[in-house]
C-alpha positions as CSV (number, residue, x, y, z in Angstrom):
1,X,110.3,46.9,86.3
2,X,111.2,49.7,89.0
3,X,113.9,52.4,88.2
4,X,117.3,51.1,88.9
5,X,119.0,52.1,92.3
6,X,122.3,52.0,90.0
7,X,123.5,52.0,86.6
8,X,127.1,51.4,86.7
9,X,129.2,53.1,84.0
10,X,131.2,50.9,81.9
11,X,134.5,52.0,80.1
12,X,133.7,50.5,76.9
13,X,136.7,51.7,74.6
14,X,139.0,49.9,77.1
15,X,136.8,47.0,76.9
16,X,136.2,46.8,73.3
17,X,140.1,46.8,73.0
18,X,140.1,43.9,75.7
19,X,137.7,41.7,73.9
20,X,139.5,42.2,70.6
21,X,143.1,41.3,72.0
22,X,141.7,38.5,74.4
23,X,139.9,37.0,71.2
24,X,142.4,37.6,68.7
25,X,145.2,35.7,71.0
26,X,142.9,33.0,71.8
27,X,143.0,32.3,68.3
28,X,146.4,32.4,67.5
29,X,147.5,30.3,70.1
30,X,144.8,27.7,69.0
31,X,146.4,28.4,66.0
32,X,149.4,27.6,66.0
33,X,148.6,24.7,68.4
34,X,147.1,23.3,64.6
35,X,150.6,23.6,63.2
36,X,150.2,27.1,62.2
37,X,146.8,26.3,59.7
38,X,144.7,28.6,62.1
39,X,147.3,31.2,62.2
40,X,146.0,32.1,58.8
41,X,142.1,32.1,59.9
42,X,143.8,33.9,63.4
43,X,145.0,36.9,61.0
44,X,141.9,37.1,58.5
45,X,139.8,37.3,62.0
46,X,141.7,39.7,63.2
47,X,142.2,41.9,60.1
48,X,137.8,42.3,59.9
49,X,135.3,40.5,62.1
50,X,136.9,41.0,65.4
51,X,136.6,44.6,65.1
52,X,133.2,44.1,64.7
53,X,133.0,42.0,67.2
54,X,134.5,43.3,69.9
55,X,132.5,47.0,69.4
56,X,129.1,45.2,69.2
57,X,130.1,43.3,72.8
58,X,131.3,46.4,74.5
59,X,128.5,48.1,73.8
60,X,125.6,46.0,74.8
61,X,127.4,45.5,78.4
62,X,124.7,46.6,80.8
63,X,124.6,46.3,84.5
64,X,122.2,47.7,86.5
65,X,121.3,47.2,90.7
66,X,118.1,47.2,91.8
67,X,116.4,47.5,95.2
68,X,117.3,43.0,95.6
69,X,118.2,42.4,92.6
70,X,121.3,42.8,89.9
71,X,120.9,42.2,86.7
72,X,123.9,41.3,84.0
73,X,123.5,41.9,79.9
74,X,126.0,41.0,77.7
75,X,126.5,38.7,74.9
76,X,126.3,39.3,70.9
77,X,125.4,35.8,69.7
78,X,125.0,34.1,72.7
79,X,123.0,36.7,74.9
80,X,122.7,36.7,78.2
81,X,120.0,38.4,80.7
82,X,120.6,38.0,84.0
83,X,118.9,39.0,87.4
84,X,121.2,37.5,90.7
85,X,118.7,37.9,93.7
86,X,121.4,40.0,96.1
87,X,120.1,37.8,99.1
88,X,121.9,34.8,97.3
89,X,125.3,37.0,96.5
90,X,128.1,35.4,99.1
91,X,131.1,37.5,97.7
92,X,132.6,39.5,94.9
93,X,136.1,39.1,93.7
94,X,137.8,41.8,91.6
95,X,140.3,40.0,89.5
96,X,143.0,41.3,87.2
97,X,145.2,39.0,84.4
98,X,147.7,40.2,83.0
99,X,145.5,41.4,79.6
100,X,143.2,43.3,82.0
101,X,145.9,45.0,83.6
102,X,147.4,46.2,80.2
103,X,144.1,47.5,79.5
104,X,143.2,49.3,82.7
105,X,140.3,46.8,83.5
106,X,139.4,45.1,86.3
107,X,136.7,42.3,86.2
108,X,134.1,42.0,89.1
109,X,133.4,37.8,89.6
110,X,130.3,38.1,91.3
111,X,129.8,35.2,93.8
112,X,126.3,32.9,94.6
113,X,125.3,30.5,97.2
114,X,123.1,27.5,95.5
115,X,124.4,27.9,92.0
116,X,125.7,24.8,91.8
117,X,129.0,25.6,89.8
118,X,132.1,26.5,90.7
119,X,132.8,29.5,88.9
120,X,130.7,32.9,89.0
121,X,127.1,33.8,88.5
122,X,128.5,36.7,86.2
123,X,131.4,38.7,85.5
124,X,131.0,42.5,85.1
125,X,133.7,43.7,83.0
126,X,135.6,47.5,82.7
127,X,133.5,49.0,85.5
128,X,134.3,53.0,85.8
129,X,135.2,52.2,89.5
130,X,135.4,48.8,90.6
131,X,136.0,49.2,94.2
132,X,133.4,51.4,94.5
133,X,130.9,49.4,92.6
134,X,132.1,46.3,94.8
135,X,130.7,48.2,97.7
136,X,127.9,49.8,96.0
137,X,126.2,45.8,95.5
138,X,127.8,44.6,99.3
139,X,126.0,47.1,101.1
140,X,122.6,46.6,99.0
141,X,122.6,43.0,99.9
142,X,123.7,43.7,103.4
143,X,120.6,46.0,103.5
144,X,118.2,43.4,101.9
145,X,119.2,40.9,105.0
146,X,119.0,44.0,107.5
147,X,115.8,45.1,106.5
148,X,114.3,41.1,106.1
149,X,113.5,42.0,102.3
150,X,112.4,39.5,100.2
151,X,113.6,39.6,96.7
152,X,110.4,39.5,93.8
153,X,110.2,38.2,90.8
């Protein structure tokens, strides 16, 4: 594969603290949803595999432009290798919940024509600068359909 035009940073301390808290809450509200039996498993999670966890998911976040292509890795069990032709990114939404926010993070929904879902083709999580990687991707796909590049495989 050809050298990547960018490798966008990734504030992964922020992150890992993102996935632990967004995890950990996730259970305990499921948790006490069961009448307070998962509040148990909710604290034993959080007391030693989430930390885990959370470190391992941080750190295998990798997003990297090419010249018509960007491709996404994340995922622990469950991994995920992406490569989103730019041609076929239609927008790219920064979103913030209030979690995020706490955190510092900003999450970049990256958007696709002919998906065939409703919700992103990936989310890039804690990017050093969001706006700026926003623009970074626009203006490579707005190049690709300037220049009348065709995206290989």
């Amino acid at each position: 594969m050809a050298e990547p035009i960018q490798v966008f940073q990734i504030q992964r301390a922020a992150v890992q603290r993102y996935f632990y808290w967004s995890s950990t809450l996730m259970l305990s509200i499921i948790g006490i949803c069961m009448w307070g039996v998962g509040i148990v498993i909710a604290i034993i999670y959080a007391l030693t595999f989430a930390h885990w966890l959370s470190r391992k998911q941080a750190g295998v976040l990798d997003y990297r432009l090419y010249e018509t292509n960007l491709f996404v890795h994340q995922g622990v069990f469950f991994i995920k290798r992406k490569t989103i032709p730019l041609d076929r990114v239609t927008d790219i939404v920064l979103a913030q919940g209030p979690l995020l926010r706490h955190f510092g993070l900003w999450r970049l929904d990256i958007q696709t024509a002919g998906s065939g879902q409703q919700r992103a083709e990936a989310y890039l999580y804690g990017l050093e600068d969001p706006e700026q990687a926003k623009e970074i991707i626009l203006n490579a796909r707005d190049a690709i359909s300037v220049n009348g590049k065709n995206p290989g495989f």
